[in-house]
C-alpha positions as a Markdown table, in Angstrom:
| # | Residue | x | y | z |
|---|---|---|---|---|
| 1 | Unk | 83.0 | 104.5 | 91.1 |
| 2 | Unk | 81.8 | 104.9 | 94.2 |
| 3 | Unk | 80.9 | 101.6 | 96.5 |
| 4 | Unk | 79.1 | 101.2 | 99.5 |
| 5 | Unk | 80.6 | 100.5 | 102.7 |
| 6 | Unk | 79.3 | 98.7 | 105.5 |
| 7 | Unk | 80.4 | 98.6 | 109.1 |
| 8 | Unk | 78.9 | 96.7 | 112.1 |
| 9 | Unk | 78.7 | 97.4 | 115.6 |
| 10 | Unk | 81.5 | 96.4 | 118.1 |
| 11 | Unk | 81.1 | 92.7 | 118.6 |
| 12 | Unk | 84.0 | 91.5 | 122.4 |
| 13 | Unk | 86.2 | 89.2 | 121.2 |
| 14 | Unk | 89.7 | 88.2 | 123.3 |
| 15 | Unk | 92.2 | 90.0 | 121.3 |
| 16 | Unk | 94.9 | 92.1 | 122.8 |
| 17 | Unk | 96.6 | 93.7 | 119.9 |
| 18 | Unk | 99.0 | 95.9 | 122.3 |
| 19 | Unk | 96.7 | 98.7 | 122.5 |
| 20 | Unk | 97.0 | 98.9 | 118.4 |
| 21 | Unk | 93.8 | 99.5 | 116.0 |
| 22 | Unk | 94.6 | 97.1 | 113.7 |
| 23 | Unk | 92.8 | 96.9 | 110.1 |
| 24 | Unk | 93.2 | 94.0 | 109.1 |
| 25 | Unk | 91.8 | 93.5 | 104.5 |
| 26 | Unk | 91.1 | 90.1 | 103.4 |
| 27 | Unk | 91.2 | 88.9 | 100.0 |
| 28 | Unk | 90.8 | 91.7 | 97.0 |
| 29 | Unk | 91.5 | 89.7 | 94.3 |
| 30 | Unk | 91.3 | 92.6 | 92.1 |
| 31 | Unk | 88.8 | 94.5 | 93.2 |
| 32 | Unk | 89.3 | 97.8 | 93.1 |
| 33 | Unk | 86.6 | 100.4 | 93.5 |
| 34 | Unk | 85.5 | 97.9 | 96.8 |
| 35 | Unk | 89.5 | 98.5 | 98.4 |
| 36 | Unk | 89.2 | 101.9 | 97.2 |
| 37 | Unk | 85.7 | 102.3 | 99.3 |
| 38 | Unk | 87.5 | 100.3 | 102.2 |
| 39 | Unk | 90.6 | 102.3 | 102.2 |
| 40 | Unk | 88.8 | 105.7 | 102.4 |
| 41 | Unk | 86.5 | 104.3 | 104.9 |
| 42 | Unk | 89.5 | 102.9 | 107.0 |
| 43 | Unk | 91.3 | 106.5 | 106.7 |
| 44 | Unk | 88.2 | 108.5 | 108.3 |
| 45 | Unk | 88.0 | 105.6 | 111.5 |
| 46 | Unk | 91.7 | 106.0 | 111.7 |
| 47 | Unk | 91.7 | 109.9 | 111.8 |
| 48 | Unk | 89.3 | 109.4 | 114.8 |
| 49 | Unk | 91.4 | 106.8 | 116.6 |
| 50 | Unk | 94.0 | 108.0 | 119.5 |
| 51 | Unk | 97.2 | 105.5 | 119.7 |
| 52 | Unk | 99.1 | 103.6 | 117.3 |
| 53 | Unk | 97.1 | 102.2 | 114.2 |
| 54 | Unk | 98.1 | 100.0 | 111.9 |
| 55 | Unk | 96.6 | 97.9 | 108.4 |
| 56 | Unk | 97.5 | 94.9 | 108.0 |
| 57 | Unk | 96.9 | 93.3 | 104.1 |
| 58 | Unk | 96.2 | 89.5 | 104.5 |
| 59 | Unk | 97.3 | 88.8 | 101.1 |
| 60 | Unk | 95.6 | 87.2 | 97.0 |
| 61 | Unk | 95.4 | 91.1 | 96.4 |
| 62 | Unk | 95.1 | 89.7 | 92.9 |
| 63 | Unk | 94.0 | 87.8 | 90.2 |
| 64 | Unk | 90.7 | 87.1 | 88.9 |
| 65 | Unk | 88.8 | 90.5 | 89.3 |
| 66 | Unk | 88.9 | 93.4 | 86.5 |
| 67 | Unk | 92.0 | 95.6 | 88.1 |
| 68 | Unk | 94.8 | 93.8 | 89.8 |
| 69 | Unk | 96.9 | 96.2 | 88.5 |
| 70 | Unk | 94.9 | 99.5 | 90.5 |
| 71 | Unk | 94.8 | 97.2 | 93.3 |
| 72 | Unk | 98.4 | 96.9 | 93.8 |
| 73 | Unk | 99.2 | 101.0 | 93.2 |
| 74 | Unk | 96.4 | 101.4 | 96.3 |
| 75 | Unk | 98.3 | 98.3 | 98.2 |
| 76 | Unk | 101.5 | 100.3 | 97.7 |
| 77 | Unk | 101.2 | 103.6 | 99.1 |
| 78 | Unk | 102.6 | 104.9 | 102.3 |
| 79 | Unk | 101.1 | 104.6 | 105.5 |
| 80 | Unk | 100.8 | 108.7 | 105.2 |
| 81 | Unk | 98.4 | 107.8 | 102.6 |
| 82 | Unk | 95.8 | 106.0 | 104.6 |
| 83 | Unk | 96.0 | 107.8 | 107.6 |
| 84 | Unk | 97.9 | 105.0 | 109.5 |
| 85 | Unk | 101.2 | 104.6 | 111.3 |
| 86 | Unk | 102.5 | 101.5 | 110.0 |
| 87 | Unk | 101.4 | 99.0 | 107.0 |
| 88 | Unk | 102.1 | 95.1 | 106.6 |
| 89 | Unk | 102.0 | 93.6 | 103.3 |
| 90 | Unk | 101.5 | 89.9 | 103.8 |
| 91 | Unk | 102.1 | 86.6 | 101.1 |
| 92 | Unk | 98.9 | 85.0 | 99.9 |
| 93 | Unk | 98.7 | 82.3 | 97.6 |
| 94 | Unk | 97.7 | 84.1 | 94.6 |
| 95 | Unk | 100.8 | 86.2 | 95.3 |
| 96 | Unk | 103.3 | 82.8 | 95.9 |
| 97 | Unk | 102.2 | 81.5 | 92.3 |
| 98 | Unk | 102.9 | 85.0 | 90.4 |
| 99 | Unk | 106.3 | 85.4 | 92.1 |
| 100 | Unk | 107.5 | 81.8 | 91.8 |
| 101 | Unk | 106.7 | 82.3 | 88.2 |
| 102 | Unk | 108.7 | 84.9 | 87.3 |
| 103 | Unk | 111.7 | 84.0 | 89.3 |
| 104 | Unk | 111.9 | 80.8 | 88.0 |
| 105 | Unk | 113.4 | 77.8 | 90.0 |
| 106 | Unk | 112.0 | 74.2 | 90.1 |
| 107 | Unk | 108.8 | 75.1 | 91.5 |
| 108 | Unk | 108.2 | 77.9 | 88.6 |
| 109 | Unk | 106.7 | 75.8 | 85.6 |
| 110 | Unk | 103.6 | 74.3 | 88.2 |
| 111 | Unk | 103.1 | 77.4 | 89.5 |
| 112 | Unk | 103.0 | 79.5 | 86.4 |
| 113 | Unk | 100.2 | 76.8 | 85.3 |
| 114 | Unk | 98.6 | 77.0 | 88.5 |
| 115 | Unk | 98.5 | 81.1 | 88.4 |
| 116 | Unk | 97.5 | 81.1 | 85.0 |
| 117 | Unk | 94.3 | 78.5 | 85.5 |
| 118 | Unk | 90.7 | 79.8 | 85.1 |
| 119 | Unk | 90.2 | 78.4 | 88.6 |
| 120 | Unk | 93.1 | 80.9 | 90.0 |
| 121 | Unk | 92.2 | 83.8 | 87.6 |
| 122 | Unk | 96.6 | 84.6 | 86.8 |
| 123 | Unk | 95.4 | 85.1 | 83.0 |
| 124 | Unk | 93.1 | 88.0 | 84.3 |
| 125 | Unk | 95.8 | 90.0 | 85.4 |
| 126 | Unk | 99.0 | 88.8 | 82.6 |
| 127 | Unk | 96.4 | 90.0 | 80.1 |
| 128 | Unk | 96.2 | 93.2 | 81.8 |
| 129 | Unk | 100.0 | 93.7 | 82.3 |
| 130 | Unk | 100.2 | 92.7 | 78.4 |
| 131 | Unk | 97.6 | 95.9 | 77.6 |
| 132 | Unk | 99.9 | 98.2 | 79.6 |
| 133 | Unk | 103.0 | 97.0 | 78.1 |
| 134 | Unk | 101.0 | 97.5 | 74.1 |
| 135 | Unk | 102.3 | 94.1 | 73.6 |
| 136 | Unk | 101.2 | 90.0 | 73.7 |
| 137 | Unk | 102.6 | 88.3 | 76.6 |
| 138 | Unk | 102.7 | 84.7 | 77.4 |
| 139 | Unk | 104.9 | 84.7 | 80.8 |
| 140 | Unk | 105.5 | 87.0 | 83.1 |
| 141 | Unk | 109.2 | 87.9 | 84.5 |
| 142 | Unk | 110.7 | 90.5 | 86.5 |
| 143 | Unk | 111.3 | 92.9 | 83.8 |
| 144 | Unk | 107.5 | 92.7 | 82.9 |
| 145 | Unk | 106.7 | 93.4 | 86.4 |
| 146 | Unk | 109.1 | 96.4 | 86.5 |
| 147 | Unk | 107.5 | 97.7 | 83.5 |
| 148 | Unk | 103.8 | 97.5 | 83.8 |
| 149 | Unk | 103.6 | 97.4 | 88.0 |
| 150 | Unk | 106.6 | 100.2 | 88.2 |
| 151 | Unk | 109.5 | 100.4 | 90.8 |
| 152 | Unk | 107.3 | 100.6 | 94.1 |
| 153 | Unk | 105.1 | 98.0 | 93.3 |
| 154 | Unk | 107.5 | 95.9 | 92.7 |
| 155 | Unk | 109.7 | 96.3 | 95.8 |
| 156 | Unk | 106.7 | 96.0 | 98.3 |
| 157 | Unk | 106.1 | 92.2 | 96.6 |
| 158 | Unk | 109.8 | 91.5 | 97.4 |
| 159 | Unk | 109.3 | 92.7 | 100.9 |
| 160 | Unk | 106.1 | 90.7 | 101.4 |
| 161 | Unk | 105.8 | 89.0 | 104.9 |
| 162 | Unk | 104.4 | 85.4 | 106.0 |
| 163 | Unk | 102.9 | 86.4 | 109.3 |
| 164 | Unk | 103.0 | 89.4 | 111.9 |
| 165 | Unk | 102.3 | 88.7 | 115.4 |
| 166 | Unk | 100.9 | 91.1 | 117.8 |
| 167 | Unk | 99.7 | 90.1 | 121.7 |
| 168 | Unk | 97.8 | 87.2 | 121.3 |
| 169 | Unk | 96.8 | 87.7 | 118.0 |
| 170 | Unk | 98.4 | 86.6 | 114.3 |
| 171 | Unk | 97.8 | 87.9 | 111.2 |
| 172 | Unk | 98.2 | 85.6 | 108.5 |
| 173 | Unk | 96.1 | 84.7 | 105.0 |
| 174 | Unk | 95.7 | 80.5 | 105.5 |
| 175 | Unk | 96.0 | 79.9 | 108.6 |
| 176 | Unk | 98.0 | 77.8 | 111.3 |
| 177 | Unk | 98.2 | 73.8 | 111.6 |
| 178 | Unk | 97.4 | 73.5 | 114.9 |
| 179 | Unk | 99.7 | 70.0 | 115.4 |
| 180 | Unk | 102.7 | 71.6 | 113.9 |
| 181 | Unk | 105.1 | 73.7 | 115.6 |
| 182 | Unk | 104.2 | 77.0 | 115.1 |
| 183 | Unk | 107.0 | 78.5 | 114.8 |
| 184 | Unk | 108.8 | 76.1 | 112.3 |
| 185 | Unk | 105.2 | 76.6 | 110.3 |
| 186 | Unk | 105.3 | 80.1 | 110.0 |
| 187 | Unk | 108.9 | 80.4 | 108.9 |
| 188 | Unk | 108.7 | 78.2 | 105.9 |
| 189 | Unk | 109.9 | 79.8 | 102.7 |
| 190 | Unk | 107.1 | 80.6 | 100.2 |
| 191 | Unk | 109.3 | 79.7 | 97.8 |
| 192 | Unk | 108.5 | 76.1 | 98.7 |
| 193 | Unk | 105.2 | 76.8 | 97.2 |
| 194 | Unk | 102.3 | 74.8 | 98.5 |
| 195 | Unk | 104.5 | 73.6 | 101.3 |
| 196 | Unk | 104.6 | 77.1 | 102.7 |
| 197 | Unk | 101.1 | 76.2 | 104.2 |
| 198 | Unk | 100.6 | 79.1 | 106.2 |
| 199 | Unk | 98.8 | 80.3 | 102.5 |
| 200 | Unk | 97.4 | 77.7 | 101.6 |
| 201 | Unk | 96.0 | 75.6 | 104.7 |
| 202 | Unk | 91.6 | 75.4 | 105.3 |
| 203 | Unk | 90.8 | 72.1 | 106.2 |
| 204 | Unk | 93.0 | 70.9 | 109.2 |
| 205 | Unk | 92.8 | 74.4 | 109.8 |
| 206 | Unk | 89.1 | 75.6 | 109.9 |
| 207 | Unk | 87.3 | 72.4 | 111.2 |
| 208 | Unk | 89.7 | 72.1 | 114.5 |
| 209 | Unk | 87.7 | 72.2 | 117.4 |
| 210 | Unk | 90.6 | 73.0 | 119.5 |
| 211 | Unk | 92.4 | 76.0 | 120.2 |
| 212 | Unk | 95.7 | 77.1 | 119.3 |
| 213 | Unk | 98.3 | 77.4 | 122.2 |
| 214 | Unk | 96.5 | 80.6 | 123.2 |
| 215 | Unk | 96.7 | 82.9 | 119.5 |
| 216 | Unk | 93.8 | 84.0 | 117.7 |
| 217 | Unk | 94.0 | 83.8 | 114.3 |
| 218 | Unk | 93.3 | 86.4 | 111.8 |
| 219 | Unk | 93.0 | 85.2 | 108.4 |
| 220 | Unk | 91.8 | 85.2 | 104.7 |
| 221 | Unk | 92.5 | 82.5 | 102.1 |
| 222 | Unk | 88.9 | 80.6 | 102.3 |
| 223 | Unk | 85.8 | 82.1 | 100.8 |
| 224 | Unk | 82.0 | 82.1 | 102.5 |
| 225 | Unk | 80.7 | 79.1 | 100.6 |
| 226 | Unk | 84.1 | 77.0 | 101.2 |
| 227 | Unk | 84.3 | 78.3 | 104.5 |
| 228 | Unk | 80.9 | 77.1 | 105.9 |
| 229 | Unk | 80.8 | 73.7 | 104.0 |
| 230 | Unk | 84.8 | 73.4 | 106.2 |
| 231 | Unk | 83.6 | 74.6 | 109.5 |
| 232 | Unk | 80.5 | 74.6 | 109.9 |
| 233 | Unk | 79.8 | 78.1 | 110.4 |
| 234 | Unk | 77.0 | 80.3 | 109.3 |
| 235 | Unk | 78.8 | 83.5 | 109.5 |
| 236 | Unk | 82.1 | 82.9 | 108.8 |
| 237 | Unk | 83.3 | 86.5 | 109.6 |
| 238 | Unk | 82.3 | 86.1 | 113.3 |
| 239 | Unk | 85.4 | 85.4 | 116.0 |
| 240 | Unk | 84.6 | 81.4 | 116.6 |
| 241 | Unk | 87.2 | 78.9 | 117.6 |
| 242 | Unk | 89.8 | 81.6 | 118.2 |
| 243 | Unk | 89.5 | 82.2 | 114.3 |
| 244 | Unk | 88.7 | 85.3 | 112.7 |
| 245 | Unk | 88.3 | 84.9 | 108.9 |
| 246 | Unk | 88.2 | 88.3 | 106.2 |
| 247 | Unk | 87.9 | 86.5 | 103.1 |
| 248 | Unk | 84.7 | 87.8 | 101.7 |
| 249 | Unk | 85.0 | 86.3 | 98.4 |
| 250 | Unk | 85.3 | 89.4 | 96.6 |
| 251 | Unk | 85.8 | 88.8 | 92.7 |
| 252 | Unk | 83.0 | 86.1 | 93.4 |
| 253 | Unk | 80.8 | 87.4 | 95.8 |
| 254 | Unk | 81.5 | 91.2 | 95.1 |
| 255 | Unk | 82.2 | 91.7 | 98.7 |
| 256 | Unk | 85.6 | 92.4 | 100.2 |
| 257 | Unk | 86.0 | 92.3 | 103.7 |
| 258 | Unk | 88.0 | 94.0 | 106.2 |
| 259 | Unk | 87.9 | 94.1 | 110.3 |
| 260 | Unk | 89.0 | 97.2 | 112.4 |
| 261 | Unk | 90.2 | 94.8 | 116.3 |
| 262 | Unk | 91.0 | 96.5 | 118.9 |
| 263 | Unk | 92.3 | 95.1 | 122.3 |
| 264 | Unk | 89.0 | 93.4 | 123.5 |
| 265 | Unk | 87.1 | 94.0 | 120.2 |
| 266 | Unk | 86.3 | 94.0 | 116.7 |
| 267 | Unk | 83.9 | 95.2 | 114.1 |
| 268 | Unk | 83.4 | 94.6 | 110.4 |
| 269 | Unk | 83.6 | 96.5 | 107.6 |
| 270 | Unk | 82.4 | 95.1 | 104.2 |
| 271 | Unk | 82.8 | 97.2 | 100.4 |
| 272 | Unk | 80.4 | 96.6 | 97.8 |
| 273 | Unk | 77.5 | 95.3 | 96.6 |
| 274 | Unk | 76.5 | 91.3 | 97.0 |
| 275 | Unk | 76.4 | 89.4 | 93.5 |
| 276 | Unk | 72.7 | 88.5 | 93.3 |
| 277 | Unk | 74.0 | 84.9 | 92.0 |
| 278 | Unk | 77.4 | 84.5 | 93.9 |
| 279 | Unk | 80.1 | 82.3 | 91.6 |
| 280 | Unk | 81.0 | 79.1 | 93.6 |
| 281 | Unk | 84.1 | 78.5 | 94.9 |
| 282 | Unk | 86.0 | 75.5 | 93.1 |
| 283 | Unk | 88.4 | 73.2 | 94.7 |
């Protein structure tokens, strides 16, 4: 399936990415004809782009829309692949829950619940691993994973990062607290779940009115509807407050969202078609 792809004119912005392009994806969840369109879209700017150039995935590749499972086989190939020098694969939330589930620990029962919850979407994408594997699945552990996801897939999730810094700018799919330490903020295990809140952070995060020690922010993590009624915002895909969010609610709104910045600038790219009646965003 072919899906149309969108992209907007430069818009300045303060980023200096260290003479990088950067793409930057925001949330998936699932959707993938829209990466698929965003991908192909990003290879053809990046085949016309002199210097380094890089994509960055901002993490919750999965979950709730009808292919997770195509979504992480795209979200696993080789920089050759997309016509880019270097690829980061960073931690969202949806990806914290599915990993602490299946390797267990004392944080793996709440987070299996959590993952598996209508609101989350988990169940979208164990049912689907449960169809490949031509069997009925209630949990998920590694040796599912290595089954139905295959080798590569699996050793990019291991290799998932909380943050990549470039310049001025961070990558990262919640967002920063701006009166903790930055540092000791980014570097917190996600296998402290929830209290890895560089995934999970929006308010505290999206309604601070002041800056953040010089770094812009690019994120994903908080949806259109969630992010307006937090921040105030309009458009919450336009640089504002030294924030940058890509979230564009995707397995809700239909829309996923991406950003080509370069060092002064950035411009949107958006895959697919809007949802005449969006779903809300709960919790």
């Amino acid at each position: 399936m072919t899906v149309p792809v969108t992209l907007s004119e430069w818009k300045p912005a303060p980023f200096d990415v260290q003479g990088e392009s950067v793409f930057a994806i925001g949330d998936v969840h699932g959707c993938a004809d829209e990466l698929a369109g965003l991908l192909q879209s990003i290879a053809g700017l990046a085949r016309e782009t002199e210097g380094r150039r890089r994509l960055i995935y901002l993490g919750d590749m999965i979950n709730r829309g009808p292919d997770s499972i195509r979504v992480l086989d795209l979200w696993a190939r080789t920089e050759e692949a997309h016509g880019v020098d270097h690829v980061d694969r960073l931690l969202g939330n949806h990806e914290i829950m599915m990993m602490l589930s299946v390797i267990g620990g004392p944080f793996a029962h709440k987070a299996e619940t959590m993952w598996l919850s209508k609101r989350m979407g988990g169940h979208v994408l164990l049912d689907q691993m449960a169809n490949r594997a031509g069997r009925a699945v209630a949990h998920a552990d590694q040796a599912l994973l290595a089954e139905t996801l295959g080798d590569t897939v699996v050793h990019r999730l291991q290799g998932m990062r909380s943050h990549v810094r470039l310049g001025n700018t961070l990558f990262v799919h919640g967002g920063l607290d701006p009166h903790a330490d930055p540092d000791e903020f980014l570097t917190r295990p996600w296998t402290l779940f929830t209290e890895a809140r560089w995934a999970w952070i929006n308010h505290g995060f999206l309604d601070w009115k002041g800056r953040f020690g010089g770094t812009l922010v690019v994120h994903g993590h908080t949806p259109p509807d969630k992010h307006r009624a937090i921040s105030g915002l309009d458009d919450p895909h336009l640089f504002e407050g030294d924030r940058l969010g890509l979230d564009g609610g995707s397995a809700r709104t239909g829309i996923v969202t991406a950003a080509e910045i370069q060092d002064g600038r950035y411009r949107l790219l958006k895959a697919g078609t809007p949802f005449e009646t969006p779903i809300p965003s709960e919790g």
